[in-house]
PyMOL CGO cylinders between C-alpha atoms (Angstrom):
from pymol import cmd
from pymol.cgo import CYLINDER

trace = [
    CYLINDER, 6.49, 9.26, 39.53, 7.72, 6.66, 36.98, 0.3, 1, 1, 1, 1, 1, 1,
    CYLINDER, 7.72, 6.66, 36.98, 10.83, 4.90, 36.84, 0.3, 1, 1, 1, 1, 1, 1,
    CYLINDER, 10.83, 4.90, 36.84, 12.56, 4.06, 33.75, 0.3, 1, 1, 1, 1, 1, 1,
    CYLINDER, 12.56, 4.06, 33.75, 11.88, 0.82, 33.85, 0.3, 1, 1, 1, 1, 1, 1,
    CYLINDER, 11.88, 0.82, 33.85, 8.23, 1.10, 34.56, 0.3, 1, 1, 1, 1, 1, 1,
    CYLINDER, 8.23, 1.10, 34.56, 7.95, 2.86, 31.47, 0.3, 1, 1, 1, 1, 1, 1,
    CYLINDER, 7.95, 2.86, 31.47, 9.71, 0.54, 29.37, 0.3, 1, 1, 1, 1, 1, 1,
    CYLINDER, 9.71, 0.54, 29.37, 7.89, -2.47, 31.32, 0.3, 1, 1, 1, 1, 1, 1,
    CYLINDER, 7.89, -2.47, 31.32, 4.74, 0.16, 30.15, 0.3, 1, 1, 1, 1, 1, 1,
    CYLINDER, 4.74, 0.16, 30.15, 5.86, 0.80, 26.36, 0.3, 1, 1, 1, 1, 1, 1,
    CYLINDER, 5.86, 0.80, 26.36, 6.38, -3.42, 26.16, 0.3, 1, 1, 1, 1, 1, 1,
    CYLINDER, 6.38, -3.42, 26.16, 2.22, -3.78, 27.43, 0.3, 1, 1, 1, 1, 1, 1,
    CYLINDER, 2.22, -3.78, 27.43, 0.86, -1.12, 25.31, 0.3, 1, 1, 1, 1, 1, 1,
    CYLINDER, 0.86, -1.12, 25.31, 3.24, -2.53, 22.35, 0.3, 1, 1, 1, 1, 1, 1,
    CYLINDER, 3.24, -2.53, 22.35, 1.91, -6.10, 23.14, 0.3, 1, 1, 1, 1, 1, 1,
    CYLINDER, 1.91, -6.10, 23.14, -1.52, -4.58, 22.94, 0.3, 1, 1, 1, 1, 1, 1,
    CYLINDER, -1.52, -4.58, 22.94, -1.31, -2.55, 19.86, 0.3, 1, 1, 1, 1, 1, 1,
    CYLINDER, -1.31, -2.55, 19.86, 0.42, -6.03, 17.86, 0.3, 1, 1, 1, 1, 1, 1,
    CYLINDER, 0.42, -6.03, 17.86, -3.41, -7.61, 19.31, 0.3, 1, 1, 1, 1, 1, 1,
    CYLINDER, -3.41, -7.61, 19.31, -5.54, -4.96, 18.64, 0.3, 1, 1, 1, 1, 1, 1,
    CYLINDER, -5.54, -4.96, 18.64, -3.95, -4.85, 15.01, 0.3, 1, 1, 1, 1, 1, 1,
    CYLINDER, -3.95, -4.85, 15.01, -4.65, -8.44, 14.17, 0.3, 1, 1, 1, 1, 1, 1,
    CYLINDER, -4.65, -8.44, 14.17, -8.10, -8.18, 15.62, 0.3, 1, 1, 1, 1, 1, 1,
    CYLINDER, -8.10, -8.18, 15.62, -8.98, -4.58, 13.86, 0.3, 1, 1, 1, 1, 1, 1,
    CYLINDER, -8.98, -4.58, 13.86, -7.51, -6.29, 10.56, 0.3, 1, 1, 1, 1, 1, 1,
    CYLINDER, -7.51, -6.29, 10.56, -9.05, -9.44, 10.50, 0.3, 1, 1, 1, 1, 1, 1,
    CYLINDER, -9.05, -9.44, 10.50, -12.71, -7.49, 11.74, 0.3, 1, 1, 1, 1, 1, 1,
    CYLINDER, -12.71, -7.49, 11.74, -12.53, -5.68, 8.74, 0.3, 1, 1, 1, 1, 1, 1,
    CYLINDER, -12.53, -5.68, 8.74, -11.87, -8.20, 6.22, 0.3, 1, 1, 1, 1, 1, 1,
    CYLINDER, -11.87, -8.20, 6.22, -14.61, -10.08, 7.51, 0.3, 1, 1, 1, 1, 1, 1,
    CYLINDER, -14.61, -10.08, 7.51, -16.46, -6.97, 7.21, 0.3, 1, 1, 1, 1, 1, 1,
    CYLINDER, -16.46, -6.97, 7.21, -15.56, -6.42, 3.79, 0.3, 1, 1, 1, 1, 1, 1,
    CYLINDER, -15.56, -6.42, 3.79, -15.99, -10.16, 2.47, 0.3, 1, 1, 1, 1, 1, 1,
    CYLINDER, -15.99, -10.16, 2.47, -19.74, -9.65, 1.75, 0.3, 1, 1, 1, 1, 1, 1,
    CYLINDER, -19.74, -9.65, 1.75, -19.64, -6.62, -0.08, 0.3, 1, 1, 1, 1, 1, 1,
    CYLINDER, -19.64, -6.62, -0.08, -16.48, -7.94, -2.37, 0.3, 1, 1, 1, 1, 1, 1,
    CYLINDER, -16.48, -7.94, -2.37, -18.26, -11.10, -2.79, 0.3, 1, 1, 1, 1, 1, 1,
    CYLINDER, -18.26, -11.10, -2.79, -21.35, -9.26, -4.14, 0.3, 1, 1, 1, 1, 1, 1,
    CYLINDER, -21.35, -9.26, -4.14, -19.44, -7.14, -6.38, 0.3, 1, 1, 1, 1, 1, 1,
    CYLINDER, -19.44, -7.14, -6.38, -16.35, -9.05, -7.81, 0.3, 1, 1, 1, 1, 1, 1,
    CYLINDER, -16.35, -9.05, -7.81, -17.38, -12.71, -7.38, 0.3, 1, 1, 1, 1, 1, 1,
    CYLINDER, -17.38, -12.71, -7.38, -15.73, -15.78, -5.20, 0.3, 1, 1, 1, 1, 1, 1,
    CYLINDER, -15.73, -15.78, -5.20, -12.44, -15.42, -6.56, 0.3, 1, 1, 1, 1, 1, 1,
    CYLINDER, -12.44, -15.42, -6.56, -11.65, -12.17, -5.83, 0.3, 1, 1, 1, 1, 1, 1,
    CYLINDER, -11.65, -12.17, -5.83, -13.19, -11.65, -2.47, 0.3, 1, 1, 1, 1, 1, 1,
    CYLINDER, -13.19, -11.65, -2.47, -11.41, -15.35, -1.56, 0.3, 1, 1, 1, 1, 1, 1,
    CYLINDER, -11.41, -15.35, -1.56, -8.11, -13.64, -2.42, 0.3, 1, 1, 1, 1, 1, 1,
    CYLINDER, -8.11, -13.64, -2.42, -8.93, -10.21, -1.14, 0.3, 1, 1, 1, 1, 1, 1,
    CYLINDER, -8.93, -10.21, -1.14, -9.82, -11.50, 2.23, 0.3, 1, 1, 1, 1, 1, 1,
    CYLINDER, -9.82, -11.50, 2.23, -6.82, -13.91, 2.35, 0.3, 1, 1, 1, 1, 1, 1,
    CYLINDER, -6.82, -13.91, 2.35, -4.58, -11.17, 1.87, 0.3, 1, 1, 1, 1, 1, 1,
    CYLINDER, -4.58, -11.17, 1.87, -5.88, -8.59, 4.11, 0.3, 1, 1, 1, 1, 1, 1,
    CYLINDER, -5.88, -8.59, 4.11, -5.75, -11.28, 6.59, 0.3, 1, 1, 1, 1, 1, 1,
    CYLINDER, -5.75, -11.28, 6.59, -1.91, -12.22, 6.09, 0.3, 1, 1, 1, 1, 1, 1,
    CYLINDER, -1.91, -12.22, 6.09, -0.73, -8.32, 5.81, 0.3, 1, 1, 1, 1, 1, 1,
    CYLINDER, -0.73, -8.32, 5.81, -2.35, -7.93, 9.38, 0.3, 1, 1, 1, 1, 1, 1,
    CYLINDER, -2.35, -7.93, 9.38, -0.94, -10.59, 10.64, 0.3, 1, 1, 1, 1, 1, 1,
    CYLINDER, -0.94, -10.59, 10.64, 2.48, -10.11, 9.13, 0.3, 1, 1, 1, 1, 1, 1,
    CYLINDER, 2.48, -10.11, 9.13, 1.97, -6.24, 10.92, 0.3, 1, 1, 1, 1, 1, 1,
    CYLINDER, 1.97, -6.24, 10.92, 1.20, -7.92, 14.05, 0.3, 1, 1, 1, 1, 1, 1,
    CYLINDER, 1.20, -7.92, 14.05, 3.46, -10.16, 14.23, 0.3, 1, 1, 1, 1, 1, 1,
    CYLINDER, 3.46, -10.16, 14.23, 6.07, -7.28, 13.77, 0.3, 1, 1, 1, 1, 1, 1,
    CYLINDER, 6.07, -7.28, 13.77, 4.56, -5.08, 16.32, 0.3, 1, 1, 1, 1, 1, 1,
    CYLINDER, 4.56, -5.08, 16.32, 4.97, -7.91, 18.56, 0.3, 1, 1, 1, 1, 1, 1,
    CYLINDER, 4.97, -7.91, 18.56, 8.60, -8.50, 17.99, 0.3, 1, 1, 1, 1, 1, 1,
    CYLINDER, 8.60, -8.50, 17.99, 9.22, -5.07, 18.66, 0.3, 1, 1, 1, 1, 1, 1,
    CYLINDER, 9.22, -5.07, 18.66, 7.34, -5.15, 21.81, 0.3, 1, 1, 1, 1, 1, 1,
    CYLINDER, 7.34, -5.15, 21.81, 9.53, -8.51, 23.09, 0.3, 1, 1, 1, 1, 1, 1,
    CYLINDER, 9.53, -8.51, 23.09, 12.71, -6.53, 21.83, 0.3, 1, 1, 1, 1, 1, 1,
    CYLINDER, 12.71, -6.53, 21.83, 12.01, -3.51, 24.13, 0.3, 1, 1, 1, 1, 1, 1,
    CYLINDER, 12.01, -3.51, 24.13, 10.92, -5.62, 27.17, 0.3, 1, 1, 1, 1, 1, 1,
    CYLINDER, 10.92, -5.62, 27.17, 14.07, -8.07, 26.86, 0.3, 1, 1, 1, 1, 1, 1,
    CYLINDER, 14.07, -8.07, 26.86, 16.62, -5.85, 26.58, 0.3, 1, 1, 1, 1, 1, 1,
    CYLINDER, 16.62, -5.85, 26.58, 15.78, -3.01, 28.04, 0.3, 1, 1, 1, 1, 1, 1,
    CYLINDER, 15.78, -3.01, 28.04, 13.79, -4.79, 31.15, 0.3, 1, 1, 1, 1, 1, 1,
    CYLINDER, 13.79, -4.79, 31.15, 15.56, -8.01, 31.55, 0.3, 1, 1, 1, 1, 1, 1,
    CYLINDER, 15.56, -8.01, 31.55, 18.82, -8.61, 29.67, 0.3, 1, 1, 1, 1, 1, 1,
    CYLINDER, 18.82, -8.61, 29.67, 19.70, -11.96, 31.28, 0.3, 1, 1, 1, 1, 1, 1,
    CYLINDER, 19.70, -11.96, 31.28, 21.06, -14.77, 29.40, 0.3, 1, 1, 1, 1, 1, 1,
    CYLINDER, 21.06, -14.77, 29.40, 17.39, -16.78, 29.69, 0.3, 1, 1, 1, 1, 1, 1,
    CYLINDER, 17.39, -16.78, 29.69, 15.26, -13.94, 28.63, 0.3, 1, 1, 1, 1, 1, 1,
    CYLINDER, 15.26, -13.94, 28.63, 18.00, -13.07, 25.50, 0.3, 1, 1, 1, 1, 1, 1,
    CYLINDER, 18.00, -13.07, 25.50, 17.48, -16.88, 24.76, 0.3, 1, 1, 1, 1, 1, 1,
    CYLINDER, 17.48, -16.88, 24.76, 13.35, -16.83, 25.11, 0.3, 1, 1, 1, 1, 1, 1,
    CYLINDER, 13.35, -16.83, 25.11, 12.89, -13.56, 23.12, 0.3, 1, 1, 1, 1, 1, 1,
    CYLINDER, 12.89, -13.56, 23.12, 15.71, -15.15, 20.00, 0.3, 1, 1, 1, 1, 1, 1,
    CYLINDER, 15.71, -15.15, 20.00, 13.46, -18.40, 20.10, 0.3, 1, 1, 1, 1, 1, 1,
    CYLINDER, 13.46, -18.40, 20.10, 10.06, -16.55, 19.14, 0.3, 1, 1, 1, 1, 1, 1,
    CYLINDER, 10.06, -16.55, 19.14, 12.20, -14.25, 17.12, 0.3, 1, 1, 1, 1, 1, 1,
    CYLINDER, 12.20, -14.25, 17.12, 12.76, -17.46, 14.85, 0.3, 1, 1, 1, 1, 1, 1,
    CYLINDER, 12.76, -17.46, 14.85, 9.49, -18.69, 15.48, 0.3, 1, 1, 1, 1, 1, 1,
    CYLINDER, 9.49, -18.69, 15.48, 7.81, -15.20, 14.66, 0.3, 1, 1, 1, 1, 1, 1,
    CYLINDER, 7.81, -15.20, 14.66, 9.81, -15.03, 11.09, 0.3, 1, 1, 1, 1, 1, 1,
    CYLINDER, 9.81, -15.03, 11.09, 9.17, -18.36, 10.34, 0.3, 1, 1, 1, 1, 1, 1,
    CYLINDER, 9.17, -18.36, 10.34, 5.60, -17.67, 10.84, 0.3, 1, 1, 1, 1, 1, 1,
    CYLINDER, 5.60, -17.67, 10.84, 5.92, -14.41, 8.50, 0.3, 1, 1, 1, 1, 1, 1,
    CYLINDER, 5.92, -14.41, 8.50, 8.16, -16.19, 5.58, 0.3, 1, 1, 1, 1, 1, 1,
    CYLINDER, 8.16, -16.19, 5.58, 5.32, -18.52, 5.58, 0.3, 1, 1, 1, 1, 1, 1,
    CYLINDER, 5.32, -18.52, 5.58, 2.45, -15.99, 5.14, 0.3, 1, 1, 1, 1, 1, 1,
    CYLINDER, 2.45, -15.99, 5.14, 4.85, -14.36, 2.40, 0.3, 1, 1, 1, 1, 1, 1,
    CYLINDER, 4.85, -14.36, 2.40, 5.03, -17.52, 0.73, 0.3, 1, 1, 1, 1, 1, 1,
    CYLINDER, 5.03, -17.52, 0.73, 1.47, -17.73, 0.97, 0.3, 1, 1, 1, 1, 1, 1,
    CYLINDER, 1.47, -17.73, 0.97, 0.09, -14.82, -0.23, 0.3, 1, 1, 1, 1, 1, 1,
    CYLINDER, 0.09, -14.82, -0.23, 2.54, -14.32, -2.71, 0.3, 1, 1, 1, 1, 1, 1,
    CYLINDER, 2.54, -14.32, -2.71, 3.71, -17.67, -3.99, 0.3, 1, 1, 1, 1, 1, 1,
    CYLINDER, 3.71, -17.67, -3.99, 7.22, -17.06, -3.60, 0.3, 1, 1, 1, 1, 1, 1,
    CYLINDER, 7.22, -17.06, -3.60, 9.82, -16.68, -0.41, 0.3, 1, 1, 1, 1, 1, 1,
    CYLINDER, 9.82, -16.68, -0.41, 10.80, -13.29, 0.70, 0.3, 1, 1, 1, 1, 1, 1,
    CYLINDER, 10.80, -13.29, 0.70, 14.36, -13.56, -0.61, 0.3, 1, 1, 1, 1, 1, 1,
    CYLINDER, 14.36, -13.56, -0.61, 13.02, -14.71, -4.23, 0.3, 1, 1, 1, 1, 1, 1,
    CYLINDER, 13.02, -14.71, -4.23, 12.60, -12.13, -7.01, 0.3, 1, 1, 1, 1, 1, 1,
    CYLINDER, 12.60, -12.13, -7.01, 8.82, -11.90, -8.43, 0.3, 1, 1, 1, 1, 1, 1,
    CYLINDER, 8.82, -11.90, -8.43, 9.64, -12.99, -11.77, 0.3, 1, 1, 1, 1, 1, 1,
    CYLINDER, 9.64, -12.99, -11.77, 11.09, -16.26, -10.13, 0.3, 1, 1, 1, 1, 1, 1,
    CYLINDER, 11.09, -16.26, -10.13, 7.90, -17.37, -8.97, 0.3, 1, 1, 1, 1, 1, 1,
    CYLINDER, 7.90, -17.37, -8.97, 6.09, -17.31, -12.27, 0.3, 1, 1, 1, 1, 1, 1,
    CYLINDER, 6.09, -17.31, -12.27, 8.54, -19.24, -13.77, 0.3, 1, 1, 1, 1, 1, 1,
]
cmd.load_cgo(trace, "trace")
């Protein structure tokens, strides 16, 4: 039988492998997809359409893997190192996703849309 924190040690992996397995799913298919948008709408478009399908995977991965450091730290190991490991690629990790933000849609997270066209 399964302890409690087996499962949780468990629910971390699987969570660490879905956060993969998204990325990898995500990116597959855009790549997928990049020939038949780049027959039918041009450069431009598929160059775009393939940029942003890449970012919002990553940006979902990224926050599936968060979630699955969250639930190991705390729940697993709550010491003082692990609490200051998991808040260093917490800043990393939304670093990382203001960037892609910015990125994809030419503005920071915290900006307004009509800010960015100015």
């Amino acid at each position: 039988m399964m302890d409690h924190l087996s499962f949780i040690e468990l629910m971390g992996e699987w969570g660490d492998a879905l956060g993969v397995a998204v990325i990898v799913v995500g990116v597959v298919w855009g790549l997928l997809r990049f020939p038949f948008d780049l027959f039918r709408q041009g450069m431009d478009i598929a160059y775009t359409g393939i940029r942003n399908q890449i970012i919002r995977t990553l940006l979902l991965g990224l926050e599936i893997l968060v979630a699955a450091d969250i639930i190991r730290t705390v729940a697993v190991s709550p010491t003082l190192m692990s609490v200051a490991v998991l808040a260093a690629i917490v800043v990393i990790r939304t670093f990382l996703s203001w960037s892609l933000i910015l990125e994809m849609e030419g503005r920071w997270p915290w900006q307004k849309a009509s800010a960015a066209k100015r």
